[in-house]
N, C-alpha and C positions, 0 to 999 in steps of 0.2 A: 329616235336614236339613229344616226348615221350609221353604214357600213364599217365605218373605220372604227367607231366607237363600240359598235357590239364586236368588233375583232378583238378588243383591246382588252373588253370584260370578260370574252369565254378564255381568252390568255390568260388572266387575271386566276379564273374559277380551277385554270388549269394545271397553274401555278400553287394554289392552294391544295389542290387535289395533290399532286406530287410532293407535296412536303409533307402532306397527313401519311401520305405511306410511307417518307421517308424517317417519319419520328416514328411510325407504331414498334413495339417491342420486337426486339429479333432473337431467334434461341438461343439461349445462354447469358440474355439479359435478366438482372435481378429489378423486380418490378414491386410498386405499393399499391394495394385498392382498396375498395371498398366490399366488402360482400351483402349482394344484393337479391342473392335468391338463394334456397338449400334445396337439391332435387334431389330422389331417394339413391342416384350413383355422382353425383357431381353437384359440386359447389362455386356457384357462379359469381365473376368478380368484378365490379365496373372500376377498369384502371384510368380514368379522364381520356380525353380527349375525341369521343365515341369508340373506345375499345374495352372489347371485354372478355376476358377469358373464364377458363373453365379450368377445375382442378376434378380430379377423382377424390372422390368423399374419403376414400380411406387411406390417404395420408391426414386428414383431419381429425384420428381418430386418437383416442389413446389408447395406452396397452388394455384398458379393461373394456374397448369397445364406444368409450362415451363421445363424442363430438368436441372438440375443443375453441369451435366461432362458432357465432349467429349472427342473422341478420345484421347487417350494420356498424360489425366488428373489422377495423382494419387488419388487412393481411399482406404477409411479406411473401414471394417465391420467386420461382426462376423460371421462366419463360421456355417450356421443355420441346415445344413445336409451332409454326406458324404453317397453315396449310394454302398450299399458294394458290390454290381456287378460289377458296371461300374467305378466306383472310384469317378463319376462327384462328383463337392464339388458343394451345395447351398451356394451364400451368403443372411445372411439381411440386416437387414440397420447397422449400425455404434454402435449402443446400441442394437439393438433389430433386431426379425426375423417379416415379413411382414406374419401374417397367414390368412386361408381363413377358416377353419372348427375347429369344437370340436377333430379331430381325432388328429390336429396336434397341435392344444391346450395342449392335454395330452400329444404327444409326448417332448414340449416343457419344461412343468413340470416334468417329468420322467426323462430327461436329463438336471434340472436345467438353460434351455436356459433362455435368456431375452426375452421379446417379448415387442413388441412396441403396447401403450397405450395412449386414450386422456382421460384427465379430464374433463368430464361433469359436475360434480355438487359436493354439501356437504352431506353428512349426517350422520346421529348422530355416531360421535366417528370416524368420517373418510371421507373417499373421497368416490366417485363412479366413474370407470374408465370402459372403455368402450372397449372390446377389439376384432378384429377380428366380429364387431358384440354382441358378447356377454355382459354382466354386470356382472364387477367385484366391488369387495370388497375391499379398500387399507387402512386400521388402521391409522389415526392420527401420532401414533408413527413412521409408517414406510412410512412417504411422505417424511422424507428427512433426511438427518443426523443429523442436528440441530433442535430442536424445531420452527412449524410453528405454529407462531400464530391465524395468518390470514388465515385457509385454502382457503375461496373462492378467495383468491390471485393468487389460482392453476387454477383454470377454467378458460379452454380453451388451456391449457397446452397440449403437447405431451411430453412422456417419454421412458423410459424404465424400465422395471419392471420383476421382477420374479415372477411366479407362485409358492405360498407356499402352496396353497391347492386347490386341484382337486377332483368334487365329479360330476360324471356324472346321466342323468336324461333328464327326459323331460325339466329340465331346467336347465343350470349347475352352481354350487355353486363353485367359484372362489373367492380366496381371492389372492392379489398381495402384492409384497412388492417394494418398490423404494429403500430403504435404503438397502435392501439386497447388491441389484448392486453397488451402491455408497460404504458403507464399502468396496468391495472384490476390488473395484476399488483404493481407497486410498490406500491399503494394498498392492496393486502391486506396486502405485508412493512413497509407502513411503519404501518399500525394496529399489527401486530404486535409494531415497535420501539418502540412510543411508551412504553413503562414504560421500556426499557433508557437511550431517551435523555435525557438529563440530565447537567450539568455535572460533570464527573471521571470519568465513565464511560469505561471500558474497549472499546473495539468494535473488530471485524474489516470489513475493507470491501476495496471495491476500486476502483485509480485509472484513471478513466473519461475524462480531462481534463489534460493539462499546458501552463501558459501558464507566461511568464517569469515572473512572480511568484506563481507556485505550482501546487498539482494538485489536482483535482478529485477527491474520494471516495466512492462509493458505499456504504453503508451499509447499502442495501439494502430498496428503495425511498425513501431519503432521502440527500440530496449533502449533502456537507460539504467545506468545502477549508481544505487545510495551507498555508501562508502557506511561504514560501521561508525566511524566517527562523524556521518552526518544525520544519525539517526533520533540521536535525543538529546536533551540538554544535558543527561544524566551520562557519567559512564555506563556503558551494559556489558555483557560479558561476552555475549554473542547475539547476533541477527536475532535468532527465535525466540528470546527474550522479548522483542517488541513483536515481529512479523512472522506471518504465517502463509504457506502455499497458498495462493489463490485471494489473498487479502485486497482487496479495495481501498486505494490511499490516495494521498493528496501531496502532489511535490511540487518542488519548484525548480526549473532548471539552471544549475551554476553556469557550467561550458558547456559549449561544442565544442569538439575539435575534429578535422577530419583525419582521416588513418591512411589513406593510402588504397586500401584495403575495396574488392568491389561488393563482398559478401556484406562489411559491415562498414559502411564508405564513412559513419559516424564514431564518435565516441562522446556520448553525453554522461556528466555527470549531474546526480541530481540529491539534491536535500530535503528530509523530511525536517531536520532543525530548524530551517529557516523560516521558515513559517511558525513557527512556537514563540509566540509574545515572551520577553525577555524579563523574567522574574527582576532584574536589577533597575529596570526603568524606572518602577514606583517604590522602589526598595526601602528608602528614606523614612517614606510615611507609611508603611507596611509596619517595621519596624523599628520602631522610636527607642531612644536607649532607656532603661529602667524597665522595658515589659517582661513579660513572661513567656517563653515560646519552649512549642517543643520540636524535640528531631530524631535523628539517630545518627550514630556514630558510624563513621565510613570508613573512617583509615587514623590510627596516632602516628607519630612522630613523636621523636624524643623531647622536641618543645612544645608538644600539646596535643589537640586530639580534634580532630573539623569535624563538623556533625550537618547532615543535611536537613535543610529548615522546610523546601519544595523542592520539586523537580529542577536542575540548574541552581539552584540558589545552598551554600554552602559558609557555613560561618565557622570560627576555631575555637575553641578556648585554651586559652596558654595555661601551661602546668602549674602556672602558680594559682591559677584561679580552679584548680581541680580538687589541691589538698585539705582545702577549709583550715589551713593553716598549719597542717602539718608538710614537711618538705619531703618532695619527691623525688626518686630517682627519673621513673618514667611516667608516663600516662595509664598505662599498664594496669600499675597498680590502683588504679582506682575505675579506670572504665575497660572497655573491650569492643571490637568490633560490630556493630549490628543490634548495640544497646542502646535501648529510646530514653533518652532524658530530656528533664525538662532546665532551662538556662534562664539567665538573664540577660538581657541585649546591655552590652557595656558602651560599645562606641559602634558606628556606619558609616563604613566609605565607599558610595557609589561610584564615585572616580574611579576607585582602584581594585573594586569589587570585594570588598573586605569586610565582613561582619565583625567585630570581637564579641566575645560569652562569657559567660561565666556561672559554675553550677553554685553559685550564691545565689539564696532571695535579697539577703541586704549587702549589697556591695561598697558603701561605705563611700568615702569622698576620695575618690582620684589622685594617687601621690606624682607615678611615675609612669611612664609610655614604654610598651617591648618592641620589639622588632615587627608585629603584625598590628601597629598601630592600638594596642591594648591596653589599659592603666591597669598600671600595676597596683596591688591594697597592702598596704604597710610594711613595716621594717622586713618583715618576716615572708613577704612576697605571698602573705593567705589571700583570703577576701576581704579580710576585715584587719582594719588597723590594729596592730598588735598592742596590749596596752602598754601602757608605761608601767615603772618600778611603783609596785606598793606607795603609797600614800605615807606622811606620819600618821602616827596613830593620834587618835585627837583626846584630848584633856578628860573625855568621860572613860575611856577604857582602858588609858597606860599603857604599858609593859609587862610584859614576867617577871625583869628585873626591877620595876616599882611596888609590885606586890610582894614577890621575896623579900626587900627591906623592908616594908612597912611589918609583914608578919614578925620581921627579927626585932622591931623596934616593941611592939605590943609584947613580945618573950622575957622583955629584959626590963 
């Protein structure tokens, strides 16, 4: 190999050398490995590329002491030191760095790391968190992204938290933030949603928020809320009817619109309705006229009384098909609110979304049609054809007044 050529390939080696340090983890990066050895103070992690770090074994641990990896098991944390001699990388735990003193307290602050925190108690205007030994300070405002009401809800919590003020002494004056880490958090998953979100998209989230006219959805660093009328096919009376804090769902998003606004620069609406297969698509052959179906009663009206067959799917029955032939004033008098009967399917219009019913089993042959597409059964507006006048009497059984005479003719 020429001169020129071994120039080009220690260039080359030197080149590659400079990028391998330029990719290995820096504090405060969130990193994935593999764990590859358990030593009785540290657990050691191969994160690719020849690097590997090291955690202290008892952030691994659980509350009763027990180990929570082995060998082989993937782990997530944050990159808590890189030592610039030897290259070793510290890991902490998953949110936060496991510390032992004030020295690395401040280091912790100085380089914006998270460090891991429990909730001890309340007081005025905030929490008191407990850190490394020390007592910290954490503002009301900054326990969490949304407003806590309730902060003794947090006692007994662990977190992670940032250091926003560092003031050393015979005793040190620490104030933390939780919402720091949460904002910078959302702000990575919602860069990262930004391709998925878009109108008709499909997304998993979760409900963070429920007011009476709807619930707030996490996306995952980005909120979107479901309007109370996009919740189910069904009317409900409120949000908690269907959804509950903390619930895991499946939406789909209507709009976006932007606001103006830099705190919440979106406003996405979203629907769990739309995704709910539409009971009326196969409606036809579901229910064929002449069967037998059952439901319950949702609401009457003075001309009838709708009774719900599924979720979405809603048929009526007209008052004349309620009396069995006797005439009605209202619906009233014969059903009620939230009472399960069983119908007959009269007539089906998918077009127009219309069932008609009727609490007859034998509905008789179709005379006339009502207002909700309905036939009507005989003169008398029952179920069933009203008969006709009496018959003549026929030659074997007469009259009263053929028997009368006969008896006066046999007297005389």
């Amino acid at each position: 190999m020429t001169e020129e050529g071994e120039f080009e390939a220690l260039l080359r080696e030197l080149e590659k050398t400079e990028q391998a340090v330029a990719d290995r983890p820096k504090p405060g990066d969130r990193v994935k490995g593999q764990v590859v050895a358990i030593g009785e103070e540290q657990v050691f992690v191969d994160l690719g590329g020849k690097a590997e770090g090291a955690m202290d074994i008892a952030n691994l641990r659980d509350q009763d002491g027990n180990l929570k990896v082995g060998v082989g098991d993937e782990l997530e944390a944050v990159v808590a030191g890189v030592d610039a001699e030897t290259g070793a990388i510290t890991l902490g735990g998953k949110h936060g760095k496991h510390l032992h003193g004030a020295e690395e307290l401040e280091a912790a602050y100085q380089q914006g790391l998270p460090v891991d925190g429990s909730i001890t108690g309340t007081t005025k205007g905030g929490l008191e968190v407990r850190i490394a030994g020390h007592r910290a300070f954490c503002p009301a405002s900054q326990a969490d992204i949304r407003f806590v009401e309730d902060l003794s809800s947090m006692v007994g919590q662990h977190h992670a938290f940032r250091i926003t003020k560092f003031e050393a002494g015979k005793r040190l004056n620490l104030v933390v933030s939780r919402r720091a880490l949460l904002e910078a958090e959302r702000a990575a998953q919602a860069e990262a949603l930004k391709e998925q979100l878009q109108e008709g998209a499909v997304l998993n989230g979760k409900v963070v928020g429920i007011k009476d006219f709807g619930a707030f959805v996490d996306l995952g660093g980005v909120e979107g809320m479901v309007h109370i009328s996009e919740m189910s096919l069904t009317r409900i009376r409120h949000p908690e009817d269907l959804l509950s804090m903390g619930q895991d769902i499946e939406v789909q998003v209507l709009r976006i619109e932007a606001t103006g606004n830099p705190k919440r620069p979106q406003k996405i609406a979203l629907s769990i309705r739309a995704l709910a297969k539409d009971p009326w698509s196969d409606v036809a052959v579901r229910y064929a006229p002449g069967s037998r179906v059952d439901g319950r009663i949702t609401r009457t009206q003075p001309f009838g009384a709708f009774v719900e067959l599924e979720p979405g799917l809603e048929g009526m029955i007209h008052i004349s098909e309620l009396g069995a032939g006797r005439r009605l004033n209202h619906p009233d008098e014969v059903v009620s609110t939230g009472q399960h009967v069983t119908a007959t399917v009269l007539k089906v219009e998918p077009d127009r979304k219309r069932i008609g019913l009727s609490l007859a089993e034998d509905t008789g042959a179709p005379e006339t049609e009502d207002d909700y597409g309905q036939e009507r059964r005989g003169k008398g507006g029952g179920p069933r054809a009203r008969r006709e006048d009496a018959s003549e009497p026929d030659d074997g059984m007469g009259t009263f007044g053929d028997l009368l005479r006969e008896q006066m003719g046999r007297d005389e």
